[in-house]
Backbone as JSON, one array per atom type, in Angstrom:
{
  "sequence": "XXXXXXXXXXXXXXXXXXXXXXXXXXXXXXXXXXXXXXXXXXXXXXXXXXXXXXXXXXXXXXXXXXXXXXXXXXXXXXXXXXXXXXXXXXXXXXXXXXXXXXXXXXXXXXXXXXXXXXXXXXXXXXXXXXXXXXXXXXXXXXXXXXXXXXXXXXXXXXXXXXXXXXXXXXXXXXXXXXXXXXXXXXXXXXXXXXXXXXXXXXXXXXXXXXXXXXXXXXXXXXXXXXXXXXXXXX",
  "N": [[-24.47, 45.14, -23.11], [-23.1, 43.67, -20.55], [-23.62, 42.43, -16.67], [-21.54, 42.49, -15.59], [-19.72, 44.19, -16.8], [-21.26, 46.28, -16.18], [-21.29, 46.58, -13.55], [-18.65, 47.12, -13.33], [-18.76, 50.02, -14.39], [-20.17, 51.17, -12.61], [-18.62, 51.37, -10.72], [-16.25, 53.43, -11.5], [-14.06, 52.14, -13.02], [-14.13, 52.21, -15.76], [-14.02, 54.13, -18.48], [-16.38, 56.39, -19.48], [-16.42, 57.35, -22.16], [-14.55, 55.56, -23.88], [-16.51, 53.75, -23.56], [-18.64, 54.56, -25.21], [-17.38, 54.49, -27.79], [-17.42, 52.58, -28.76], [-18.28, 50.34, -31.38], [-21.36, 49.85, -32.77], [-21.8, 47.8, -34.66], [-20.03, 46.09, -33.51], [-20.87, 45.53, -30.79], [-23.31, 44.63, -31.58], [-22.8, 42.15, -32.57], [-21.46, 40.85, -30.66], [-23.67, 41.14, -28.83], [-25.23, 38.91, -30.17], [-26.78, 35.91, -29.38], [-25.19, 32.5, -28.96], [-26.13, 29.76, -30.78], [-27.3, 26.4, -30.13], [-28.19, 23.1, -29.85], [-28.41, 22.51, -27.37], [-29.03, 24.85, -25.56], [-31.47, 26.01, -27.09], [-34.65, 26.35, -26.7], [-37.88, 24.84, -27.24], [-40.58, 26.81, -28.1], [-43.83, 26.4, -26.68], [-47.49, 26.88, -28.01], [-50.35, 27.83, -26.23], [-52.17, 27.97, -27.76], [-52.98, 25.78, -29.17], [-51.93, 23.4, -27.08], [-52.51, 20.58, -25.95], [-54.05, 17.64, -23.81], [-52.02, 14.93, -23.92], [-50.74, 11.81, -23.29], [-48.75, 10.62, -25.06], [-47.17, 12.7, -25.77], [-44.86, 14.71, -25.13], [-45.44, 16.87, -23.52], [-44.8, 20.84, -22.14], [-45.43, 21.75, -18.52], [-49.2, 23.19, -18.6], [-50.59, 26.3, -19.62], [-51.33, 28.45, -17.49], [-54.19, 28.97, -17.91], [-57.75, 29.64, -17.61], [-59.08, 27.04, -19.01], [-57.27, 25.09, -18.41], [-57.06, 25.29, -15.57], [-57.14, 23.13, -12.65], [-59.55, 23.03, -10.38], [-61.36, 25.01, -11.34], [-62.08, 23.77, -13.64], [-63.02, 21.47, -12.84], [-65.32, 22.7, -10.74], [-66.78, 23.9, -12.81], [-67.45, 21.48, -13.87], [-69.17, 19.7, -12.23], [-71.28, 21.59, -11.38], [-72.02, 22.23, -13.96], [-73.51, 19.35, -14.49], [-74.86, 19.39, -12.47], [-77.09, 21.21, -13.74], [-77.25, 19.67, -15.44], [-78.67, 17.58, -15.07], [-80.72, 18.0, -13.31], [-83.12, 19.06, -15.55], [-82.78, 16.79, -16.91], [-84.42, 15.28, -15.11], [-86.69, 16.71, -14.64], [-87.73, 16.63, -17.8], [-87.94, 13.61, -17.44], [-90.19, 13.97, -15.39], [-92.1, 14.61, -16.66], [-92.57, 12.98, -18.7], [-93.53, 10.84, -17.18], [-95.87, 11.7, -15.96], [-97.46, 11.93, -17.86], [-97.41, 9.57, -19.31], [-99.19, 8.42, -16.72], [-101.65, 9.76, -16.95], [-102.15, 9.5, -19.32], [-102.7, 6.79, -18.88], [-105.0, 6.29, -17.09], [-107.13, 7.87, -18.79], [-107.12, 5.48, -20.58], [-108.21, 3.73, -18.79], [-111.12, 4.75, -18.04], [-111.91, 4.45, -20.91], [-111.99, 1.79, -20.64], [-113.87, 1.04, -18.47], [-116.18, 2.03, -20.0], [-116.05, -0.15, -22.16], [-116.54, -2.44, -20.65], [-119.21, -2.03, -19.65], [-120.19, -1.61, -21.93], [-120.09, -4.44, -22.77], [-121.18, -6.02, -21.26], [-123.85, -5.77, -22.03], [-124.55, -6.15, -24.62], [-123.59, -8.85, -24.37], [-126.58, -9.64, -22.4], [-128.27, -8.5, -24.56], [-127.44, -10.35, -26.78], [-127.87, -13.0, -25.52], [-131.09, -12.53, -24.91], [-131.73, -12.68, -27.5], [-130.87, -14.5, -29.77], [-130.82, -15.24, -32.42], [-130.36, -12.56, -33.44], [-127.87, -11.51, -35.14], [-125.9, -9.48, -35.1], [-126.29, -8.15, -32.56], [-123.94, -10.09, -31.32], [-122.01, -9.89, -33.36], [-121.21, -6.75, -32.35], [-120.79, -7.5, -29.24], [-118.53, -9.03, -29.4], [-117.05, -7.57, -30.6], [-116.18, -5.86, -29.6], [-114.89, -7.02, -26.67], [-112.57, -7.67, -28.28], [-111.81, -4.75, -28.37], [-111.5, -3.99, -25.59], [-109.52, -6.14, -25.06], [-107.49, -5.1, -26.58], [-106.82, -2.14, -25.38], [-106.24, -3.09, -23.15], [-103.84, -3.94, -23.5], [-102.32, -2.34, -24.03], [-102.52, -0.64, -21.77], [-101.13, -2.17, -20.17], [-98.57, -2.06, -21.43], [-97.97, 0.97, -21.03], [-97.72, 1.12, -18.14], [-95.36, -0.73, -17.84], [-93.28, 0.61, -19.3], [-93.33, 2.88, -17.14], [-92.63, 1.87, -15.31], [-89.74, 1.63, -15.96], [-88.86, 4.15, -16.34], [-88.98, 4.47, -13.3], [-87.08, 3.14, -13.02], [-84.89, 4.65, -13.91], [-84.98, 7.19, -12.78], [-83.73, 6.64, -10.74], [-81.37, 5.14, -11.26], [-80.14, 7.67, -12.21], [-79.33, 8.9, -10.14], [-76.78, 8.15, -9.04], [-75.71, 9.89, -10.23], [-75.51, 11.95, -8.44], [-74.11, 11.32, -6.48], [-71.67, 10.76, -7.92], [-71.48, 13.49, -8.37], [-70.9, 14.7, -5.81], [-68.31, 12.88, -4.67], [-66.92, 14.62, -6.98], [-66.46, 16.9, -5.91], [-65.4, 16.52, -2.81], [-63.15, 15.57, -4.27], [-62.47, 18.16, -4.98], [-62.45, 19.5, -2.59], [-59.99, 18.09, -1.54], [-58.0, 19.27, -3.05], [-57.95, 22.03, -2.56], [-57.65, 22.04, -0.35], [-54.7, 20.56, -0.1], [-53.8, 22.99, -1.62], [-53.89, 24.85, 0.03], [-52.03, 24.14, 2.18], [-49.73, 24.16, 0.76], [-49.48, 26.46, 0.33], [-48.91, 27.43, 3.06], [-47.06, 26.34, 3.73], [-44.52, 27.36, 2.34], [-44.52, 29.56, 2.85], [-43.66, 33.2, 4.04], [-41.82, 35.28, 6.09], [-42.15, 37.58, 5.39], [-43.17, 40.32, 3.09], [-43.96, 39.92, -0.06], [-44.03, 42.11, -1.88], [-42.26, 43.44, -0.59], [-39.93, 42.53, -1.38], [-36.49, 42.08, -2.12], [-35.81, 42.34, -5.51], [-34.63, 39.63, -7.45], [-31.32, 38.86, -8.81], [-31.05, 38.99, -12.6], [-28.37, 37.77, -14.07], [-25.91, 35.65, -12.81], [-22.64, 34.33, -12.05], [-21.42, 32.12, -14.04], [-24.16, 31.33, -14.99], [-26.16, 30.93, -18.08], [-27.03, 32.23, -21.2], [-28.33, 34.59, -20.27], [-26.14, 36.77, -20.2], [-26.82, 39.07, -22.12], [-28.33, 41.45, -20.51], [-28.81, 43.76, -19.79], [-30.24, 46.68, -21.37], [-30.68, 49.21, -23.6], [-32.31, 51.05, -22.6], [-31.87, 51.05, -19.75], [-29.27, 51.63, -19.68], [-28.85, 54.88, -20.72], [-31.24, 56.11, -18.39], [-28.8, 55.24, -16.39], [-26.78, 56.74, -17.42], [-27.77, 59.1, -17.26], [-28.57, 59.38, -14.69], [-25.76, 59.5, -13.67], [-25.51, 62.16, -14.55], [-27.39, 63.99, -13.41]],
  "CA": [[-23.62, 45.29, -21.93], [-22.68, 42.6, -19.56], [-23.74, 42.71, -15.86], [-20.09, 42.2, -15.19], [-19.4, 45.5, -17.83], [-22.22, 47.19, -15.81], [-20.43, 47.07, -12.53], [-17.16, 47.8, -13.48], [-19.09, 51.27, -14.91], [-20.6, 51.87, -11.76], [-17.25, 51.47, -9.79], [-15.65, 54.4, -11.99], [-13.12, 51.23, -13.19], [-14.58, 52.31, -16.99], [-14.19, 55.33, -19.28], [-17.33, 56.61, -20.45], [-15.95, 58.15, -24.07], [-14.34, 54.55, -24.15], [-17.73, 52.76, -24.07], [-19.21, 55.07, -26.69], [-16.35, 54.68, -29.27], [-17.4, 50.81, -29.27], [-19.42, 50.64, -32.52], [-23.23, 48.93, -32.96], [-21.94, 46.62, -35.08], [-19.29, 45.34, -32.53], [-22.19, 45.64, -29.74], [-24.84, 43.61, -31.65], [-22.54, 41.08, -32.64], [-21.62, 40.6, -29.24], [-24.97, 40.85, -28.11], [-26.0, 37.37, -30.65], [-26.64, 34.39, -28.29], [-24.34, 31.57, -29.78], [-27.49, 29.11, -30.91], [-26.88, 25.58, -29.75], [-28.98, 22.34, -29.32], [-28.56, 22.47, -25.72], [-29.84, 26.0, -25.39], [-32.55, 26.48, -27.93], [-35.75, 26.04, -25.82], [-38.87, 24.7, -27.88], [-41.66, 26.97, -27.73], [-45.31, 25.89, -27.25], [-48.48, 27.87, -28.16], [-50.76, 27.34, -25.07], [-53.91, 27.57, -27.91], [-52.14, 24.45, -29.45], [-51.91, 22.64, -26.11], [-53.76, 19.54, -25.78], [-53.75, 16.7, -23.01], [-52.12, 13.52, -24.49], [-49.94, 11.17, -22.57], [-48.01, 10.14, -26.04], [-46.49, 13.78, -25.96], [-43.78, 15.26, -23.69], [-45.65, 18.33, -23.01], [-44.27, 20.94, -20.68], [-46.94, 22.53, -17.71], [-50.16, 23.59, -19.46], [-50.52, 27.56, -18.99], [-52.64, 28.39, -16.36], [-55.74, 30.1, -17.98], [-59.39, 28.83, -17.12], [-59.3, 26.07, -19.79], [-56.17, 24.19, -17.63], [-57.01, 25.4, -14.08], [-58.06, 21.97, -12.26], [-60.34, 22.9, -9.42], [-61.77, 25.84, -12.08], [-62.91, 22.64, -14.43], [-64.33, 20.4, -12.03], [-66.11, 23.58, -10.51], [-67.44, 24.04, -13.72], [-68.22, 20.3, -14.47], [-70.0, 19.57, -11.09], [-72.05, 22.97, -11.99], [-73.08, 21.96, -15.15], [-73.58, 17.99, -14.56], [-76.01, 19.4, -11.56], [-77.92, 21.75, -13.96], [-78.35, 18.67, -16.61], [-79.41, 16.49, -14.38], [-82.18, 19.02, -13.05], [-83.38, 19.64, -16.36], [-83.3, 15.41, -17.35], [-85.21, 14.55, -14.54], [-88.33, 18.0, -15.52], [-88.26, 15.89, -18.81], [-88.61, 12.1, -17.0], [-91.47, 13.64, -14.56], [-93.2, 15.12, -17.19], [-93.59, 11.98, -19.45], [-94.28, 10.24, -16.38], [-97.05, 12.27, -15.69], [-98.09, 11.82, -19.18], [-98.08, 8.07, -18.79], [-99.91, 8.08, -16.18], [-102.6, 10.52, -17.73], [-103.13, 8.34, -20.67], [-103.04, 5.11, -18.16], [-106.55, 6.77, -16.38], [-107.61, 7.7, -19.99], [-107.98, 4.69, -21.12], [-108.7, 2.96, -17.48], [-112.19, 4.91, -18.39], [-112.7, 3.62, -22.06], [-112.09, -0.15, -20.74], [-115.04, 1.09, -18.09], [-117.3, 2.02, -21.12], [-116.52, -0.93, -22.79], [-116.86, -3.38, -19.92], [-120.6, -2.1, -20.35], [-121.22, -2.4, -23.52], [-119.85, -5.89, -23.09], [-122.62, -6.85, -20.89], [-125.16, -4.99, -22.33], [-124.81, -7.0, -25.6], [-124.38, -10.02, -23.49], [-127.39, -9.75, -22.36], [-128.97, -8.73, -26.02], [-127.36, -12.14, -27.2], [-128.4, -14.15, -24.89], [-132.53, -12.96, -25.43], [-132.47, -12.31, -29.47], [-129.85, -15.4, -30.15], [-131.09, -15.05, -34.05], [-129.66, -11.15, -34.07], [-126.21, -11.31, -35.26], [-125.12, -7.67, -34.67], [-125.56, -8.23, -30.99], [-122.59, -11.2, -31.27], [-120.61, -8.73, -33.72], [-120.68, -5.9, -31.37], [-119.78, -8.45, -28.16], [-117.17, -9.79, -30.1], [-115.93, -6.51, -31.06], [-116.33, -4.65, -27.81], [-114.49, -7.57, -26.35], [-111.55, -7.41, -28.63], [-111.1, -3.42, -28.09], [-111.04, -4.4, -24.72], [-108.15, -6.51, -24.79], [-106.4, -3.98, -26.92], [-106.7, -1.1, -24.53], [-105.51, -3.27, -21.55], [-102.46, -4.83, -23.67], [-102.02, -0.5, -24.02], [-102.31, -0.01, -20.41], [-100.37, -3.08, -19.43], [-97.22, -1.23, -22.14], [-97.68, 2.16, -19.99], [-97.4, 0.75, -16.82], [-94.44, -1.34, -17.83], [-93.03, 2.15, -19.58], [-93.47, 3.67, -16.31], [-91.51, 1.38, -14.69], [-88.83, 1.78, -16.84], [-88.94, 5.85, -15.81], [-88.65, 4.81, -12.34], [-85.92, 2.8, -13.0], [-84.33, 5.55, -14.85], [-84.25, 8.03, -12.16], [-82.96, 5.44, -9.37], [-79.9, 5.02, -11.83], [-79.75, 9.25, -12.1], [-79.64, 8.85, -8.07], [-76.06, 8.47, -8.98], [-74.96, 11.07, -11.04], [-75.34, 13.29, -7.38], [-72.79, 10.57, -5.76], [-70.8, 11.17, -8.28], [-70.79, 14.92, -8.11], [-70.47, 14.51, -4.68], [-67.13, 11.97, -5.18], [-66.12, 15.15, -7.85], [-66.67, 17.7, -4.57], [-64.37, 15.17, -2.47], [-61.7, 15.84, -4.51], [-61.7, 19.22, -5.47], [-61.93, 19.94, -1.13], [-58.77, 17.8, -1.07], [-57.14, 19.5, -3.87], [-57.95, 22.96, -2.22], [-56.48, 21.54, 1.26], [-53.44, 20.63, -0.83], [-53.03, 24.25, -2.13], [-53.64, 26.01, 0.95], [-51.59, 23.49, 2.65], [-48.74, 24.21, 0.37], [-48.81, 28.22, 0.5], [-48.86, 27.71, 4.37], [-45.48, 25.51, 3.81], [-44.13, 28.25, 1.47], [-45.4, 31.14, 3.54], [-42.4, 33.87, 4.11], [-42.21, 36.7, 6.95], [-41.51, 38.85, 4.42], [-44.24, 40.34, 1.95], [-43.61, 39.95, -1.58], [-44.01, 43.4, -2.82], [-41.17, 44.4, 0.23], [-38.55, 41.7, -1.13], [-35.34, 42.94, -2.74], [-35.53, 41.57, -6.93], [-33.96, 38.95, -7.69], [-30.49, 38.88, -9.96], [-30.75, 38.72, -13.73], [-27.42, 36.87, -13.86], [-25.16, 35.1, -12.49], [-21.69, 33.61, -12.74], [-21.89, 30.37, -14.43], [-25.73, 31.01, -15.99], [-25.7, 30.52, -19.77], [-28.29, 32.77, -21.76], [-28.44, 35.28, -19.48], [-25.39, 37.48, -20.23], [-27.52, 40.25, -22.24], [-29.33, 41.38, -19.81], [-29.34, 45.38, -19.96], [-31.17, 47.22, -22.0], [-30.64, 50.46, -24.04], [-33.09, 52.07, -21.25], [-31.45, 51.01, -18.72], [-28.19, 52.07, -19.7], [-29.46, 55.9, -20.79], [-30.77, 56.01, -17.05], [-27.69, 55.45, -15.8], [-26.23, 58.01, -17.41], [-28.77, 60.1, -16.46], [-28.27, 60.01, -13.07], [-24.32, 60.76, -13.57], [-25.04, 64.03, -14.83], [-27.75, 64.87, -11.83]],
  "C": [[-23.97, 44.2, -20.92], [-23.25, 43.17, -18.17], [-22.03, 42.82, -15.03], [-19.64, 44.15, -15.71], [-20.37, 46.52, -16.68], [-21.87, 47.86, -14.33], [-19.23, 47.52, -12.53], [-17.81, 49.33, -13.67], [-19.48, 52.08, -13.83], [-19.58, 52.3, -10.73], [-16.36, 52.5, -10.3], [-14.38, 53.28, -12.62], [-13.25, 51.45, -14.83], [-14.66, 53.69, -17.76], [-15.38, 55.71, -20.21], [-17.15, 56.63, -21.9], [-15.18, 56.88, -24.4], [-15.47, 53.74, -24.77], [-18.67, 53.66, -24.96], [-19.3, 54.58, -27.76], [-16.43, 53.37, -29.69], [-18.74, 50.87, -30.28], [-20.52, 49.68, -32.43], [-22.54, 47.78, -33.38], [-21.21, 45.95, -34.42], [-20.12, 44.91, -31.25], [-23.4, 44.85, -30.26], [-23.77, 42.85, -31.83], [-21.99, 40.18, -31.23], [-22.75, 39.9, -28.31], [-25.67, 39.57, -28.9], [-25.96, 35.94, -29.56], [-25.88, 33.33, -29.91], [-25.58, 30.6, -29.39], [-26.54, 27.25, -31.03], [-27.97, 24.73, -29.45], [-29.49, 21.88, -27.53], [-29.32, 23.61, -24.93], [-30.75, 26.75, -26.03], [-33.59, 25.77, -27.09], [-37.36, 26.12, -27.31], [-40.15, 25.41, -27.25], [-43.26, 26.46, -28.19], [-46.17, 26.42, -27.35], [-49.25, 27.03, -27.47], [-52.19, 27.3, -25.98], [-53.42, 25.91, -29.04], [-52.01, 23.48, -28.21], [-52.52, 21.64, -26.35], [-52.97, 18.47, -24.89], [-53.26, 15.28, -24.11], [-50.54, 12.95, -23.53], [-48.56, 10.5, -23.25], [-47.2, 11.31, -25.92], [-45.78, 14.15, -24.52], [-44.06, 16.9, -23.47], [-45.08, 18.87, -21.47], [-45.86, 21.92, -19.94], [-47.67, 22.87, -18.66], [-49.76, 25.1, -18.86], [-51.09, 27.73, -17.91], [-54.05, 29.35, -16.82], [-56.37, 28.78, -17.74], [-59.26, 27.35, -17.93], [-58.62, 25.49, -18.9], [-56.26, 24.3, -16.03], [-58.23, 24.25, -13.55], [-59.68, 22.44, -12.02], [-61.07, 23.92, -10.91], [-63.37, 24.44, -13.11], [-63.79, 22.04, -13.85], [-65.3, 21.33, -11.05], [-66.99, 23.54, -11.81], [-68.69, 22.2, -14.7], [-69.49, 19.4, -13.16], [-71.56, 20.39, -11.01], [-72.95, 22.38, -13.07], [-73.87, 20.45, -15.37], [-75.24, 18.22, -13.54], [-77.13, 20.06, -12.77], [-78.55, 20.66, -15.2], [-78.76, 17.66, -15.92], [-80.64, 16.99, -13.84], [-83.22, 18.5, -14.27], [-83.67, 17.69, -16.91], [-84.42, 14.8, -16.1], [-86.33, 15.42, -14.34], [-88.69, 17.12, -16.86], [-89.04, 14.59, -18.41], [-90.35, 12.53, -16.22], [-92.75, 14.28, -15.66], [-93.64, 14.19, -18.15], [-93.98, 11.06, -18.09], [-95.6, 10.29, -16.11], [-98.27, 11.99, -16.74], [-98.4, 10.61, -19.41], [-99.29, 7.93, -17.97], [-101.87, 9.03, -16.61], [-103.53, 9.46, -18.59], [-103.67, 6.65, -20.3], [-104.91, 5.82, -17.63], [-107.4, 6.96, -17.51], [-108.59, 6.19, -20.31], [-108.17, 3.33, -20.12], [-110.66, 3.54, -18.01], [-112.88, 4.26, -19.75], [-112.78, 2.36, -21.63], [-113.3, -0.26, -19.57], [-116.12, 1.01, -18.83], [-117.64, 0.47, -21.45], [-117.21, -2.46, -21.76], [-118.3, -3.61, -20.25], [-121.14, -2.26, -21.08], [-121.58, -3.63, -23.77], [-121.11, -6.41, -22.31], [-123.77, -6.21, -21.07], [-125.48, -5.87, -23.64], [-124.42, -8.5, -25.36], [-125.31, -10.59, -23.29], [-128.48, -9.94, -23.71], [-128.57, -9.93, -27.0], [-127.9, -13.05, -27.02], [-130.49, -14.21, -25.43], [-132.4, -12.63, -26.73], [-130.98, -12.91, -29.84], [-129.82, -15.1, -31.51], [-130.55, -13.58, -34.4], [-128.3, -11.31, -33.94], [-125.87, -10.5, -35.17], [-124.71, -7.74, -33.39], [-124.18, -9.04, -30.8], [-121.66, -9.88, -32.0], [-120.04, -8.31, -32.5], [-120.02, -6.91, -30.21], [-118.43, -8.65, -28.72], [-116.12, -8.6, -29.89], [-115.65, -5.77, -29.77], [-115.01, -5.67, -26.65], [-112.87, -7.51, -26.93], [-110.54, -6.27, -28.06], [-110.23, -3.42, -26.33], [-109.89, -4.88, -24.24], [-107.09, -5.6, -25.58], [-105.81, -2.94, -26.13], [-105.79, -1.67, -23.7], [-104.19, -4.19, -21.84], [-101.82, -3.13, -23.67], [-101.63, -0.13, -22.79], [-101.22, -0.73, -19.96], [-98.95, -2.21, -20.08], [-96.82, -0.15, -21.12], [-97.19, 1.45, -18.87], [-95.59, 0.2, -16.99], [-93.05, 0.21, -18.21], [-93.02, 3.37, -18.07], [-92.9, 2.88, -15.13], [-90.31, 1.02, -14.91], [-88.1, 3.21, -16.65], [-88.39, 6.03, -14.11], [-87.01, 4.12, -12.29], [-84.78, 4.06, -12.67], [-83.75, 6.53, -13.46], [-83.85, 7.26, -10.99], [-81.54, 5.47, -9.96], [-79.27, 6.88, -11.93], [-79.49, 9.26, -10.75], [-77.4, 9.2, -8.24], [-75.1, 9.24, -9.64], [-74.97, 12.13, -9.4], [-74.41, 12.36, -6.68], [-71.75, 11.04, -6.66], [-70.31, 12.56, -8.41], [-70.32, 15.18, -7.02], [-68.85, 13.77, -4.53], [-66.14, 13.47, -5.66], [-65.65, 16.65, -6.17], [-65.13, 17.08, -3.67], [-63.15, 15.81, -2.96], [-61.3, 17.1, -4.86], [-61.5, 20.13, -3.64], [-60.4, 19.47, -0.98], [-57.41, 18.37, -1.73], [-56.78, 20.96, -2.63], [-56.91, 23.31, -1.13], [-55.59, 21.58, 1.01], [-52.73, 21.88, -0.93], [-52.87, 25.08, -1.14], [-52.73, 25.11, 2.03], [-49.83, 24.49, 1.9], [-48.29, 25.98, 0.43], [-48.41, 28.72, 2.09], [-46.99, 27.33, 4.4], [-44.56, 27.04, 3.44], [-43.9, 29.45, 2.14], [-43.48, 32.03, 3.78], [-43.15, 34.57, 5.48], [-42.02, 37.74, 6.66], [-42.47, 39.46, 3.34], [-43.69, 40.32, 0.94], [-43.67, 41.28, -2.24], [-42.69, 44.41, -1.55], [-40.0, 43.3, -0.23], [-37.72, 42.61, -2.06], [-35.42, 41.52, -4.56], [-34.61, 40.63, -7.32], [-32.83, 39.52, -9.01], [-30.88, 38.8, -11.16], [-29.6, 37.59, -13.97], [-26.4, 37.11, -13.13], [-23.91, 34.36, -12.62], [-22.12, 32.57, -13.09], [-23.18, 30.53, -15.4], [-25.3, 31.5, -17.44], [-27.1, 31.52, -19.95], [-28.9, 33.86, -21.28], [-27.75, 36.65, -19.45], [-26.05, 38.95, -20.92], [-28.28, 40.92, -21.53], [-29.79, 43.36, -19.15], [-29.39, 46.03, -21.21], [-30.84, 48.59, -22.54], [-31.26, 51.39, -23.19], [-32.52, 52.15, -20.46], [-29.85, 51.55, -18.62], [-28.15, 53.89, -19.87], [-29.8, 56.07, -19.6], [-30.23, 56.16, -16.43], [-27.29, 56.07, -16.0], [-26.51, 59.15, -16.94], [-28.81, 60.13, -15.59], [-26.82, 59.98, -13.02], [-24.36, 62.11, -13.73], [-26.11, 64.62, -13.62], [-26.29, 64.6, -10.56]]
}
């Protein structure tokens, strides 16, 4: 039934035991939308969605996955908690550098000594070759350690680098902040524009159809018609 059919019924302009005697199968075939390239609407499954600029997608839905400010809430959030969590890792090998730098700041004390301890035992007992070994060797370790320490250090200025360049991952969350205030502004900007003096749960429902609208013409319902009858006979 037509909205057109629906007022004539209410105006008494219509014989009930008329609109009975009209059979189903005259009433569904009626009721078939005539299918047409102009009025077949492509539907899209919103878990199928995806951003691509090659496609003529229409609006995303609006659940969590597609709601802007929602995302960059969530990516600001989580960008802060890995950045926490990378710079507990940097201070803790730092720390650890510098650990093993004092380490072996003490063995290159030892050996300093040894070095002039068999120095000395060179110099008076020239004819004992062990004393030269050891020098020799004590001397070597020496420069090993402090080509070791010289690595750390350099390694530990590599760390500070590191978090100087993390410095701006909080500009940039900051930057992401920025825009999701201006988005916000935007939206409450636009519901102010919008705004009614009228509440939404006191407005009067909008039409179903209209002259002229296409696709529209079915637009009551086996319930809704039952109903109606139902309040003729109260």
């Amino acid at each position: 039934m037509t909205q057109e059919e629906l007022d004539a019924l209410m105006s008494g302009d219509v014989d009930l035991d008329e609109l009975e005697e009209e059979s189903p199968e005259d009433e569904n075939r009626s009721a078939e939308p005539t299918l047409s390239k102009e009025n077949v609407e492509i539907e899209h499954d919103a878990e199928e969605y995806t951003v691509s600029a090659s496609k003529n997608w229409p609006p995303p839905p609006p659940t969590d996955d597609h709601k802007m400010v929602h995302q960059l809430d969530d990516v600001t959030k989580e960008s802060e908690e890995k950045a926490s969590e990378i710079f507990d890792h940097i201070e803790k090998i730092s720390d650890e550098l510098m650990e093993a730098e004092g380490t072996l700041a003490v063995v290159v004390d030892s050996l300093e000594s040894n070095i002039e301890l068999f120095k000395t035992l060179a110099e008076k007992f020239p004819d004992v070759l062990a004393f030269k070994e050891q020098l020799e060797k004590n001397k070597a370790s020496k420069e090993t350690i402090e080509t070791h320490i010289q690595s750390l250090q350099d390694h530990g200025d590599s760390i500070m680098n590191v978090m100087d360049i993390m410095q701006y991952q909080d500009i940039h969350r900051q930057k992401i902040e920025r825009v999701i205030n201006v988005m916000r502004a935007l939206s409450g900007y636009m519901n102010e524009l919008f705004a009614g003096k009228i509440d939404d749960s006191k407005r009067v429902s909008s039409a179903h159809h209209l002259p002229g609208d296409t696709g529209t013409e079915d637009v009551v319902s086996a319930d809704d018609i039952e109903a109606l009858l139902a309040s003729f006979e109260k």
